[in-house]
Structures are given as C-alpha cells and as structure tokens.
VEXGURO-314729 format. One record per atom (N, C-alpha, C): x, y, z. Coordinates in steps of 0.05 Angstrom, whole numbers, padded with zeros to 5 digits, always signed. Example, Ala and Ser with C-alpha at 12.3 -4.5 7.8 and 13.67 -1.06 7.14 Angstrom:
<atoms>
+00264-00114+00156/+00246-00090+00156/+00264-00066+00156/+00257-00045+00142/+00273-00021+00143/+00258+00001+00157/
</atoms>
This chain:
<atoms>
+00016-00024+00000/+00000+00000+00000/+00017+00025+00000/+00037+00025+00014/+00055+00045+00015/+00065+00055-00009/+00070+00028-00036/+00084+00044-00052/+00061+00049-00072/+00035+00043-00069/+00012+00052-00088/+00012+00091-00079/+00012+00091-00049/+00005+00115-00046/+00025+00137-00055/+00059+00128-00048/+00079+00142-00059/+00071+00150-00092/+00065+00133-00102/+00065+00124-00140/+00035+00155-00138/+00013+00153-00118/-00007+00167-00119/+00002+00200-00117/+00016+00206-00088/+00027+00227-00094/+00042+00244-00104/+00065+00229-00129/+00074+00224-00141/+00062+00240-00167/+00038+00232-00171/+00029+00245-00187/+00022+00257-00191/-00001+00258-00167/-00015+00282-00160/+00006+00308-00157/+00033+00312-00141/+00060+00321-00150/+00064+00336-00187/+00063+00321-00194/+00066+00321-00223/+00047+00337-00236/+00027+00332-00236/-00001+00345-00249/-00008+00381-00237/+00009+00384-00213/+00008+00409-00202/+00025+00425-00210/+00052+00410-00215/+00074+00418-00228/+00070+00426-00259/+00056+00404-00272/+00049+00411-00308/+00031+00440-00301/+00006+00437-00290/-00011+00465-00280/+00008+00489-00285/+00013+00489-00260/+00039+00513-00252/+00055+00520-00281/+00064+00503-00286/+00084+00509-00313/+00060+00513-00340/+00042+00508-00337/+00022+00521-00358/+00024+00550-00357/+00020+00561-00326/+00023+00590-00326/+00046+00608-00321/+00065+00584-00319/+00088+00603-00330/+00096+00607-00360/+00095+00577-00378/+00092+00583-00409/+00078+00604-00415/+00062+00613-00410/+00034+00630-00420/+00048+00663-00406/+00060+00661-00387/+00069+00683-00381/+00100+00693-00399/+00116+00678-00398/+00139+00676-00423/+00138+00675-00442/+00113+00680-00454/+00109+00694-00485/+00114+00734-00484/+00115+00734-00452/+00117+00765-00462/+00128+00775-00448/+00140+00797-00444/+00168+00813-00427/+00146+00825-00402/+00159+00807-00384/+00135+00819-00358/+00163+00831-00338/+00191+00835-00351/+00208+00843-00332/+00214+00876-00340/+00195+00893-00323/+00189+00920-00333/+00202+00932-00304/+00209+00963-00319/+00225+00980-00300/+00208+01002-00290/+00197+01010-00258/+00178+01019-00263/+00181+01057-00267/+00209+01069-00263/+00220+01072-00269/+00210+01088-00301/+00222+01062-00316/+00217+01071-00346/+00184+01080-00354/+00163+01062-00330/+00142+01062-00341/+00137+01100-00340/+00146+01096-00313/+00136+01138-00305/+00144+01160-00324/+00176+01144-00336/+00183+01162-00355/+00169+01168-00385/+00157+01129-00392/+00137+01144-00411/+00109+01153-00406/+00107+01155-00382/+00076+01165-00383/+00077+01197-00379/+00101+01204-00375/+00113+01227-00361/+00116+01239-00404/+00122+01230-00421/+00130+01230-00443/+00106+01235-00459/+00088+01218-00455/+00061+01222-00470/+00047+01247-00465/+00038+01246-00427/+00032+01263-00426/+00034+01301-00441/+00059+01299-00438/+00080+01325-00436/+00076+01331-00478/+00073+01308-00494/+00075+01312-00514/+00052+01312-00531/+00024+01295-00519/+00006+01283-00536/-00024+01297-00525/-00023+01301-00495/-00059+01315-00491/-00057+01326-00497/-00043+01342-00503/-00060+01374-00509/-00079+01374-00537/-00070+01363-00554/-00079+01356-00575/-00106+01341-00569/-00115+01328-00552/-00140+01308-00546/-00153+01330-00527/-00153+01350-00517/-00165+01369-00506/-00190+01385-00523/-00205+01365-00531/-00229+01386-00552/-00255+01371-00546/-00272+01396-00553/-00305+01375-00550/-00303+01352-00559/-00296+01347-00584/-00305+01322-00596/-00294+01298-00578/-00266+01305-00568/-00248+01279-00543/-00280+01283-00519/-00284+01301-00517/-00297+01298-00482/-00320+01292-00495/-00339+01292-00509/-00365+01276-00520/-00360+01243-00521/-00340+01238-00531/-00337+01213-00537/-00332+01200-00517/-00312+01216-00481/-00305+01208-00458/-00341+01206-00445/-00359+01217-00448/-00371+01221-00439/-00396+01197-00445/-00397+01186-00465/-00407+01174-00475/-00397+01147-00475/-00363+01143-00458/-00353+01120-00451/-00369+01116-00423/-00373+01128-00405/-00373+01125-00379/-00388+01104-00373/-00382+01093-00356/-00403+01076-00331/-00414+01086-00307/-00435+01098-00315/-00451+01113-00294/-00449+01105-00266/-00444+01095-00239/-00440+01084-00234/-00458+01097-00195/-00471+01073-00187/-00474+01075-00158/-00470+01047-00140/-00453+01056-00124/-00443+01026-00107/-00442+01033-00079/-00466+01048-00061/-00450+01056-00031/-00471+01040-00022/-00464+01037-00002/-00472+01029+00023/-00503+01039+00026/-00515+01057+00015/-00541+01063+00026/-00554+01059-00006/-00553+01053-00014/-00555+01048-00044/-00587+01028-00033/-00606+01040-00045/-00633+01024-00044/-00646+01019-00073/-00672+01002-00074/-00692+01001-00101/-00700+01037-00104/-00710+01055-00087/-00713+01067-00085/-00693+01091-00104/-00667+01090-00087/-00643+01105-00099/-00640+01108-00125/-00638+01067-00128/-00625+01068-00160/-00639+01075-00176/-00676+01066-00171/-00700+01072-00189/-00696+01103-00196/-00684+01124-00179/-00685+01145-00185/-00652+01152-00201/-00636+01140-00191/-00611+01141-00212/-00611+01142-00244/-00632+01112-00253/-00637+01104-00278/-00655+01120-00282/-00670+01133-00267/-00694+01155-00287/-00686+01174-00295/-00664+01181-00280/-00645+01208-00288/-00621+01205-00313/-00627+01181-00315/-00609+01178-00343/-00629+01175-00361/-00659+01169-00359/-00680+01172-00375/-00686+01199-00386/-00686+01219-00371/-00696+01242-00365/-00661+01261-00395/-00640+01249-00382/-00623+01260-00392/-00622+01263-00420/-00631+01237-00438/-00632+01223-00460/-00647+01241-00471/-00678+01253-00461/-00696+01266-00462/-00684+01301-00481/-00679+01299-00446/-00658+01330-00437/-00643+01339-00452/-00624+01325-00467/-00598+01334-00482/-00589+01316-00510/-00616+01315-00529/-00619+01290-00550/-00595+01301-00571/-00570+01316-00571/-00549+01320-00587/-00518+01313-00560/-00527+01301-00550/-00500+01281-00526/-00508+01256-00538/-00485+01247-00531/-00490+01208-00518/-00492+01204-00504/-00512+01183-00509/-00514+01166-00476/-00489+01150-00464/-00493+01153-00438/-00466+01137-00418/-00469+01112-00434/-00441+01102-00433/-00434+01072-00441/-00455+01051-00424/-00460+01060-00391/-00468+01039-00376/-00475+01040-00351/-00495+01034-00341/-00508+01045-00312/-00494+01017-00297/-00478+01017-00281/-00464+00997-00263/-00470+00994-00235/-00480+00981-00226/-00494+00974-00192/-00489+00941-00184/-00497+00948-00163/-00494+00922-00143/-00518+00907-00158/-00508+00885-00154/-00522+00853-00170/-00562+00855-00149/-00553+00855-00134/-00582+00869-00122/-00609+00880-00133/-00593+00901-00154/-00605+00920-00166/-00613+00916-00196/-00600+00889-00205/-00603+00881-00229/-00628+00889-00246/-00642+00883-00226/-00673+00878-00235/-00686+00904-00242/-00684+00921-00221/-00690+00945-00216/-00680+00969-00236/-00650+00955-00248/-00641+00979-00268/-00660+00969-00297/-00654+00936-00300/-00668+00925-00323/-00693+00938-00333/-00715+00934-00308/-00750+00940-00314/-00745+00982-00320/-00722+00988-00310/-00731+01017-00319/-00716+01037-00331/-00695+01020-00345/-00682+01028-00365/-00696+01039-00388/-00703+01058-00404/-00711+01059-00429/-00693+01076-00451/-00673+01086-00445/-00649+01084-00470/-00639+01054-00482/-00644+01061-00500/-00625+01046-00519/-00600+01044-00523/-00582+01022-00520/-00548+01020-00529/-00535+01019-00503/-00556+01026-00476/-00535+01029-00452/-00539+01000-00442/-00511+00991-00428/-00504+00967-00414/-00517+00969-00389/-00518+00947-00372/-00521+00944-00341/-00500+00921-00331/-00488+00939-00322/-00466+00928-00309/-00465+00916-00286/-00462+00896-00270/-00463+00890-00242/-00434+00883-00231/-00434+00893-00209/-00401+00879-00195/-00408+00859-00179/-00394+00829-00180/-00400+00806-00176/-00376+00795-00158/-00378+00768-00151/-00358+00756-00143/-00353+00763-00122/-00363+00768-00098/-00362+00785-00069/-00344+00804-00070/-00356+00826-00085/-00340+00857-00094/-00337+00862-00073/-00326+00876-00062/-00299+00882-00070/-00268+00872-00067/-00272+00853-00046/-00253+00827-00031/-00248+00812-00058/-00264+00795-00068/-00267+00770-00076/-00259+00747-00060/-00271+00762-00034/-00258+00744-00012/-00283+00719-00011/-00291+00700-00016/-00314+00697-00019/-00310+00662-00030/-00327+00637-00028/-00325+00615-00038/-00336+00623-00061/-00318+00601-00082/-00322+00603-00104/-00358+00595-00112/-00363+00577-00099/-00406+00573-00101/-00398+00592-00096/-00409+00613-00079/-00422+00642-00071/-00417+00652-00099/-00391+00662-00104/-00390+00681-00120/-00410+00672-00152/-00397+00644-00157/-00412+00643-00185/-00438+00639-00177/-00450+00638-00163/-00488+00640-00156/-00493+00672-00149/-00478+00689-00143/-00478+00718-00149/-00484+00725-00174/-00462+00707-00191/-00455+00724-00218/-00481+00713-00232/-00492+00692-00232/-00509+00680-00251/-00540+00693-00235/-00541+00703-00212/-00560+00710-00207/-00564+00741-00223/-00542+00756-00220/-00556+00777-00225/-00547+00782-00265/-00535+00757-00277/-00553+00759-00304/-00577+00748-00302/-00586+00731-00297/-00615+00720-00297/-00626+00746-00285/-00624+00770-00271/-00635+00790-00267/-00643+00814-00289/-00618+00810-00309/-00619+00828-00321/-00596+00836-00331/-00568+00832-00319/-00541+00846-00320/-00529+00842-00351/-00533+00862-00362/-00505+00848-00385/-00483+00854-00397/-00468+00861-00380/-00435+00857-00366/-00433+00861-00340/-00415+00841-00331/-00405+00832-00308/-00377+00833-00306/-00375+00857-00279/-00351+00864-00276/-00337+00847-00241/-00319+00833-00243/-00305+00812-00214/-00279+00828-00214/-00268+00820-00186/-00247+00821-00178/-00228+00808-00164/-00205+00802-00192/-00181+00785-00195/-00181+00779-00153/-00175+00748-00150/-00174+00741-00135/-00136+00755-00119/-00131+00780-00108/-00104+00790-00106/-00091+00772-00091/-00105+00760-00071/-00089+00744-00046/-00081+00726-00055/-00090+00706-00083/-00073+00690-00088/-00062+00698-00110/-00061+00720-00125/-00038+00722-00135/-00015+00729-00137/-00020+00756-00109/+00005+00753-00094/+00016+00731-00079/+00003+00709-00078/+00023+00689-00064/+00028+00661-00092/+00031+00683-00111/+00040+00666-00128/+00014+00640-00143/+00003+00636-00122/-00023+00616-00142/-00034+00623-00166/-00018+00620-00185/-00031+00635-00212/-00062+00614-00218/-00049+00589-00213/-00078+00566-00222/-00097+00568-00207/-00101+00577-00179/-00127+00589-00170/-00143+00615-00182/-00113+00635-00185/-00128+00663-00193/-00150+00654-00227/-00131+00637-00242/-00137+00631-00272/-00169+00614-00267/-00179+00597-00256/-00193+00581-00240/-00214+00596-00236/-00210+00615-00213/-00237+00633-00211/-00245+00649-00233/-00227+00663-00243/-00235+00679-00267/-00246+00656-00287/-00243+00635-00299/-00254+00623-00320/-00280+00608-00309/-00280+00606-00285/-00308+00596-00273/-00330+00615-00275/-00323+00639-00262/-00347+00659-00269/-00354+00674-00299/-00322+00666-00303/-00334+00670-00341/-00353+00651-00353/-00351+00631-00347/-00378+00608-00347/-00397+00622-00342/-00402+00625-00312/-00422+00631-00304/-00438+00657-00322/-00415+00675-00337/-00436+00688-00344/-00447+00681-00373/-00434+00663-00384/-00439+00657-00409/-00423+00667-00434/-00425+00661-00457/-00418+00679-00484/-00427+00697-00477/-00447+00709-00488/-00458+00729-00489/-00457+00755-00466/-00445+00748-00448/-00452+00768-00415/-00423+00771-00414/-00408+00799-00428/-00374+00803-00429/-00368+00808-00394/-00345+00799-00390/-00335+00798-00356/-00315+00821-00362/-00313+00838-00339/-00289+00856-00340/-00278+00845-00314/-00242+00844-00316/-00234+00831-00294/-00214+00857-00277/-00224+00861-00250/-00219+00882-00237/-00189+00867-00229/-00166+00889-00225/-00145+00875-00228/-00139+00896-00188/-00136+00907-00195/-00135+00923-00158/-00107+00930-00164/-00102+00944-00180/-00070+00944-00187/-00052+00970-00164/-00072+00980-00145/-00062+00986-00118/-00047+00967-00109/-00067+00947-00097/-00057+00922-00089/-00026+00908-00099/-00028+00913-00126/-00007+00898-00137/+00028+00914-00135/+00013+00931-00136/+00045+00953-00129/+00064+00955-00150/+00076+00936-00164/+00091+00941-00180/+00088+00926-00215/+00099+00950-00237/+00090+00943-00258/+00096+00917-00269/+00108+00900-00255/+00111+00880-00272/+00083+00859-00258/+00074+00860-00225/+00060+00851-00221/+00026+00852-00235/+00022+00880-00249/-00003+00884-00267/+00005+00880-00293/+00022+00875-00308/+00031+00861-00321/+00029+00827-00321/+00034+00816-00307/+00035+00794-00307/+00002+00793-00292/-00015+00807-00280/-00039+00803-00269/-00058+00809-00303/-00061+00826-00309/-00065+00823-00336/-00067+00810-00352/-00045+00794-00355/-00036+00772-00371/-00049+00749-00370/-00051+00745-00350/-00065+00713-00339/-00092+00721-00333/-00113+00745-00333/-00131+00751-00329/-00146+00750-00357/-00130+00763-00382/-00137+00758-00403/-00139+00730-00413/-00116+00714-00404/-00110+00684-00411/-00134+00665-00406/-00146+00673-00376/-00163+00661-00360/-00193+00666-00377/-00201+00691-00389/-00217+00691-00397/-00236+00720-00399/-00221+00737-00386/-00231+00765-00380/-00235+00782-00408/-00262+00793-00411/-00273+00804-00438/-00255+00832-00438/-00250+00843-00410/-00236+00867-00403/-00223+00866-00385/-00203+00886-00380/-00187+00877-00355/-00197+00919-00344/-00190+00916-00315/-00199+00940-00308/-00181+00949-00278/-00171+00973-00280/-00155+00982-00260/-00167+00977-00229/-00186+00983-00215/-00199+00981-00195/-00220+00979-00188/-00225+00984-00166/-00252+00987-00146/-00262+01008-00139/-00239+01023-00136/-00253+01052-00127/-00249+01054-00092/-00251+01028-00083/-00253+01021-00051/-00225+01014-00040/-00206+01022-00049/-00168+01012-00045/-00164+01041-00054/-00140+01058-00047/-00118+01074-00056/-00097+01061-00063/-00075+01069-00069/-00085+01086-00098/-00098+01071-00114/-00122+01077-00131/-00140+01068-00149/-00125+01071-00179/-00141+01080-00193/-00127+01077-00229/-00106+01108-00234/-00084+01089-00235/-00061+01104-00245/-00056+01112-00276/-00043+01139-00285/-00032+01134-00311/-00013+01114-00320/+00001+01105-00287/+00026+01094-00294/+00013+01049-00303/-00010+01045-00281/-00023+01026-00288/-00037+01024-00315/-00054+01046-00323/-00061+01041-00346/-00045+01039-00370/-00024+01041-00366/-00004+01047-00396/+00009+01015-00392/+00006+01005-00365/+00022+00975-00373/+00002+00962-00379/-00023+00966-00370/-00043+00945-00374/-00052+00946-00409/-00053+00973-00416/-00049+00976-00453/-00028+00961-00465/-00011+00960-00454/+00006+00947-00458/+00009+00921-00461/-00002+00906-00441/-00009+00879-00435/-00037+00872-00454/-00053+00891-00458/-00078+00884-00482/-00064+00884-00513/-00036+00904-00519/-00030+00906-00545/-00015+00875-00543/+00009+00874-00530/+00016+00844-00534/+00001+00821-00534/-00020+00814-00526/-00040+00796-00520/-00055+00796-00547/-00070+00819-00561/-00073+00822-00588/-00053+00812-00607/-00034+00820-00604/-00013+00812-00634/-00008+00777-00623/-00015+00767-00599/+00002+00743-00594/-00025+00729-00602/-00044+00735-00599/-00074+00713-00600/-00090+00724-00622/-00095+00747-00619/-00117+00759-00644/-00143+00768-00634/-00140+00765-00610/-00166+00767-00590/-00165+00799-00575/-00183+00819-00578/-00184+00846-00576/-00195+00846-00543/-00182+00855-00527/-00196+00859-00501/-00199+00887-00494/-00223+00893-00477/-00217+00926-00468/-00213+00931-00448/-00214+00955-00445/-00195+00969-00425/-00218+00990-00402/-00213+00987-00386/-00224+01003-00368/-00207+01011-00340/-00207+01040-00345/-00194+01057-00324/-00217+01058-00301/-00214+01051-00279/-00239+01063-00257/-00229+01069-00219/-00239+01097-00220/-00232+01093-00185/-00209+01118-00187/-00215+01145-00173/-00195+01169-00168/-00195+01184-00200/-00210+01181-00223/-00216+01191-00243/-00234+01227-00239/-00217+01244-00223/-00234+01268-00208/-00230+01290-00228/-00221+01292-00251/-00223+01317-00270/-00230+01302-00300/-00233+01327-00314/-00231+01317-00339/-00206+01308-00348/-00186+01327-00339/-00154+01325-00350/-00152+01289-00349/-00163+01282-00329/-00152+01257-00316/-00161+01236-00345/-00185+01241-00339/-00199+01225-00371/-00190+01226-00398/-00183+01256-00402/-00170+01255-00423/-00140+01249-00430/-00124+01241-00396/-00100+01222-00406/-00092+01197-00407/-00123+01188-00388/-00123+01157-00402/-00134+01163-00433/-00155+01171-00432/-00157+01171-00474/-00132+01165-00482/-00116+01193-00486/-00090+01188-00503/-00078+01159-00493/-00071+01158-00470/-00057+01132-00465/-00066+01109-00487/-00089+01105-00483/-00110+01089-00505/-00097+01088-00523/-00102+01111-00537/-00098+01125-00565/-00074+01117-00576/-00040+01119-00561/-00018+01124-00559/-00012+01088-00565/-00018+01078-00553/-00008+01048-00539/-00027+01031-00563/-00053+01023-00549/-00076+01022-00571/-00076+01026-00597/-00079+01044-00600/-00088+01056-00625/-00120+01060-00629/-00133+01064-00654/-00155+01075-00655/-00171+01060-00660/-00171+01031-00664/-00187+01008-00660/-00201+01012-00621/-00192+01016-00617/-00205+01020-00579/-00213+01041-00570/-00211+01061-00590/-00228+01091-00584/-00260+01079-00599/-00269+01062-00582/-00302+01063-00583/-00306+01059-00554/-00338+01058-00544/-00349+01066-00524/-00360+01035-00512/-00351+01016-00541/-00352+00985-00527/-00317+00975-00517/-00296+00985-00533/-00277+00978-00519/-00257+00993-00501/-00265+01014-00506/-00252+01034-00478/-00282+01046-00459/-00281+01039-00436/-00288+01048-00416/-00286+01068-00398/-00300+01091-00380/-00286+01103-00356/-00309+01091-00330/-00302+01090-00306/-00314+01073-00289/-00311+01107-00268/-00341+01116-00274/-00333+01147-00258/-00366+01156-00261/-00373+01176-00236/-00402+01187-00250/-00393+01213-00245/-00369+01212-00226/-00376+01258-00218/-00358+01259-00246/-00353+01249-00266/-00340+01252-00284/-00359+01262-00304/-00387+01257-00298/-00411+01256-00317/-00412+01299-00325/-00420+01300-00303/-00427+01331-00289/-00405+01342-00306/-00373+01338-00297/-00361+01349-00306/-00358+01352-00337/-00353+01336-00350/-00354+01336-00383/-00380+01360-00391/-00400+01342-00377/-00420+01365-00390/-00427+01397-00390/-00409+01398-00371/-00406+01427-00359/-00382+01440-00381/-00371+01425-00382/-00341+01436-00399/-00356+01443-00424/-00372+01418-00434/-00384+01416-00463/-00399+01432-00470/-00424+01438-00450/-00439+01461-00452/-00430+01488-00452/-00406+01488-00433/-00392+01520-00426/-00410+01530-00408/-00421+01506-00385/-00434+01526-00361/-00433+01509-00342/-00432+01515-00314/-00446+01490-00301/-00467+01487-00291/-00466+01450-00298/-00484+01437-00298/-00483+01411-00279/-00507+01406-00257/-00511+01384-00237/-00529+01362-00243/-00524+01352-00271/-00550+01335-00278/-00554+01317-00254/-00526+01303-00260/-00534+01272-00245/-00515+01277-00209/
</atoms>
C-alpha cells in the first residue's frame, strides 16, 4: 500500500507541477520584466507631448459617452437606484445631441430594478460580482452571485481578480476563478476583470496580473474598485495597454480596457484617452472597448461641453 500511495502522490506532484508550468509558459510569451521607473518616464512623455492635442469637445463627448454611470454605496436602495436610472432617462430626453453613458453599473441586487426601468437604448447594465470588493468569498457564492444577477438582467459583469492569491503566487487558483465565473456568465454576458493594481504595487505585477486575467478569460481587464488607494493610475493604465496590445498581436483576440476609481477631472480622462490612443491605437477609441468607471465625471464633461455649469446627475 505504501508504494501505491507514494506512485499516488507522485502524481498528484506532477499534475500540479504541469498546472503551474502552464502558467508560467503562457506568461513567457511576453516581457513581464518592466522598469517601473521607465514606465513613469513614458507616461511622463506622452503626457508632456500628446494631450493637449486630445483636449477638444469632440475627445470629451466621446469620454462622456464612454462612462459607466455608476452607484455602489452602502445606502444604495430600489428606491435610490430607481431614481438614478430615471435620471439617465430624463437625460436622453434632456440633451438628444449628447451620448448616452456607455453603462449604468450597480450592485447585482439591483439588477432587476435597473433592467424594468431602463428605457435608452445601447446602454449596458453592469453588475459587480464575485463578493466585490474582496473577492474574498467561496467560489459557489460568488458564481451563484454572478449567474443570479444575469438571470436579473445584468449584461456585463464586472469581478475582482482574486489578489491574495496572486500575490502568493497561485496563478492556477487566480486563472480558475476567473474562468469559472466566465462560465457563469456565459458567451454572451462580457466579464471585465478588476485587477486592484493598488494592491499589486509594481508594474511587472499588473503586467503579469493582466496577462493571466486575459488568458483566464476576461472580456476586459480594469484598474480598480474605487474602494483601495491608490485606485487607477496613468502609470497602471499604460502597462495594462500594454499587456492588451501584446496579448492582441500574440492571440488575435481584442480585449478592453477600463480605467476606474480616483478619475476626479476631466484632465484625468483625457490622459487615459491618449494613453488608449498612444499604446492602442484607434481600433479602442469606441465606447464598447474603452471604458471610464466614474459618474462625478458625468457633471463634469458636461459642464465643460456646454460652457456652463451643470448638476445633472
């Protein structure tokens, strides 16, 4: 019996090992040994050379028309949101030479409630899934979250990258959860995968978080939560473009991008754009594959756009 069980663990040994080295192959297709350093210097480079030029109505209509409307607090009721989504009804009404926001985004809760009283056309409903904001959470829970609130209504579902194990190195758990709730939401229901690149601290770690998030199955990959400091950096978004352009030329598969969390000016918006723009290119300047994850961002644009201010939402 002894040497059945040796021969057993043995293998079991082995099969964890092939695992493991799946996600290191998959990571050694691409230069994840970045200086971070160099990263500041080119974002420090773009900036200095490329917004000013993206500083015009036509950039802030189109930022504006990216957004994900977004309510996630704590006192957040049927009541609240019912009045959130009427005010994007009312807006549509209000100002029929704008776009509408990319996407009204709420707690899975609310699924239902944004669904029955939505009446624009083209806007998403977004839900944050997977025991937002932790992902601290059993894997049942979270995928009976995620599948509950599409059967509600949701259609895109935004999780967040499991950090605790991928700072401790478990890439086959992090890869695992992400491709389970991508199940859960189906083809059709795109996942954006919140990366917490606070959390991760350094560029090669959202780089390589990226990487295996896309691998795993993520329709989008996305800077934060909003609920961690620091939230979405220029210096994160330019590696994570980065990690979408290599991932493109290596597979052929287009993922998007979403900046979200500390997004407090327009300036701010319009240097992820360029970043986009710069890294990207102009295949991702649409309002399905670049995202902003912001609402006092809403007010603002419109105020700039109009040339007055304005407190819609």
């Amino acid at each position: 019996m002894g040497i059945i069980k040796d021969v057993i663990l043995h293998d079991e040994e082995t099969q964890r090992e092939l695992k493991t080295n799946k996600y290191e192959q998959t990571l050694a297709k691409y230069n994840t040994s970045i200086d971070d350093n160099a990263v500041r210097d080119a974002v420090h480079k773009i900036i200095a050379e490329k917004v000013s030029a993206n500083d015009t109505v036509d950039v802030k209509k189109f930022l504006f028309g990216s957004i994900e409307l977004t309510t996630l607090k704590t006192t957040d009721s049927d009541t609240s949101v019912l009045a959130f989504t009427e005010r994007l009804n009312d807006f549509d009404n209000q100002y029929p030479d704008m776009p509408h926001v990319a996407t009204v985004c709420v707690y899975p809760c609310f699924a239902s409630t944004v669904a029955e009283s939505l009446e624009v056309d083209g806007v998403e409903i977004a839900c944050v899934s997977g025991s937002f904001p932790s992902s601290q959470a059993r894997i049942e829970v979270k995928i009976a979250e995620t599948s509950l609130a599409v059967a509600d209504g949701a259609t895109e579902i935004d999780i967040v990258m499991p950090v605790g194990k991928f700072l401790s190195g478990d890439y086959e758990g992090v890869c695992d959860d992400i491709a389970e709730l991508k199940a859960a939401c189906g083809e059709n229901v795109p996942m954006k995968v919140i990366l917490e690149t606070g959390a991760l601290k350094t560029a090669t770690n959202i780089k390589k978080a990226a990487l295996l998030s896309m691998y795993a199955g993520a329709d989008y990959i996305k800077t934060s939560t909003g609920k961690l400091q620091p939230a979405a950096t220029p210096e994160a978004a330019y590696v994570m473009c980065q990690a979408i352009k290599e991932y493109y030329d290596e597979t052929g598969i287009q993922i998007g991008f979403k900046p979200a969390g500390g997004i407090n000016s327009v300036m701010d918006a319009i240097i992820y754009y360029t970043i986009v723009k710069e890294v990207l290119g102009e295949k991702w300047l649409t309002n399905k594959w670049f995202r902003l994850g912001t609402s006092r961002l809403a007010n603002m644009l419109l105020s700039e756009i109009k040339g007055e201010q304005i407190k819609f939402f």
